[in-house]
C-alpha positions in Angstrom: 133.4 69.1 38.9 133.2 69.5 35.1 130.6 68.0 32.6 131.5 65.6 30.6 131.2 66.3 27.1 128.9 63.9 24.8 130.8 62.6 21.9 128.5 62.3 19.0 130.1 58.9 16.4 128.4 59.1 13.1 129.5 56.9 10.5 131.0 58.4 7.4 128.4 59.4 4.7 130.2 57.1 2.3 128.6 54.0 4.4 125.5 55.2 3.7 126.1 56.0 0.1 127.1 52.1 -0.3 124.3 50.9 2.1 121.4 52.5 -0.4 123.3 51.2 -3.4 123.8 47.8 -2.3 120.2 47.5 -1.9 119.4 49.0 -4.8 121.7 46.2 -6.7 120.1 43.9 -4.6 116.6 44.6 -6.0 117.9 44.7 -9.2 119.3 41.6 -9.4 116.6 39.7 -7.4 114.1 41.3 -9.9 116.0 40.5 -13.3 117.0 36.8 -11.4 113.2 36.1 -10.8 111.9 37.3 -14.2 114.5 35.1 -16.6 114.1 32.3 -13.7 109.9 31.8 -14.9 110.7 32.6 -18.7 107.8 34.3 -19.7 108.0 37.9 -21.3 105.1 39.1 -19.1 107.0 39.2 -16.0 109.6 41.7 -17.4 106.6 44.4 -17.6 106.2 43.5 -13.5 109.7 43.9 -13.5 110.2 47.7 -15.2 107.8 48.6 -13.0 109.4 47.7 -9.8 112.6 48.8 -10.7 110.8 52.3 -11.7 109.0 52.3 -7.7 112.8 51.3 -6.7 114.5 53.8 -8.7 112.5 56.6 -7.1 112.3 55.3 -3.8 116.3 55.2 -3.8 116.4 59.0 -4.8 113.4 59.9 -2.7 115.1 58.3 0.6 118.4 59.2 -0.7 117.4 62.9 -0.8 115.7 63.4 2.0 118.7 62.3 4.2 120.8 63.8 2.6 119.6 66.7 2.2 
């Protein structure tokens, strides 16, 4: 009787490519959206510096499975 061989379905790398950088956009734009929405100049500095910790995060994760 022979084995059945396990078929292994990845999706394509390009699907994950667009996954990450939808996110990333996502962030973005939630982050830019939320600091013009309450007008006030001291939000923008909350908002470089979670774009920063998204930035890296995106390349950190992005490496790692790549890699």
């Amino acid at each position: 009787m022979p084995l059945k061989k396990e078929v292994k379905i990845d999706a394509p790398q390009w699907f994950y490519y667009i996954s990450i950088s939808a996110a990333f956009l996502f962030t973005v734009y939630i982050s830019v959206y939320s600091a013009i929405h309450f007008e006030d100049i001291r939000y923008m500095n909350i908002v470089v510096v979670f774009l920063f910790i998204a930035l890296v995060s995106f390349f950190l994760i992005s490496a790692v499975y790549f890699h």
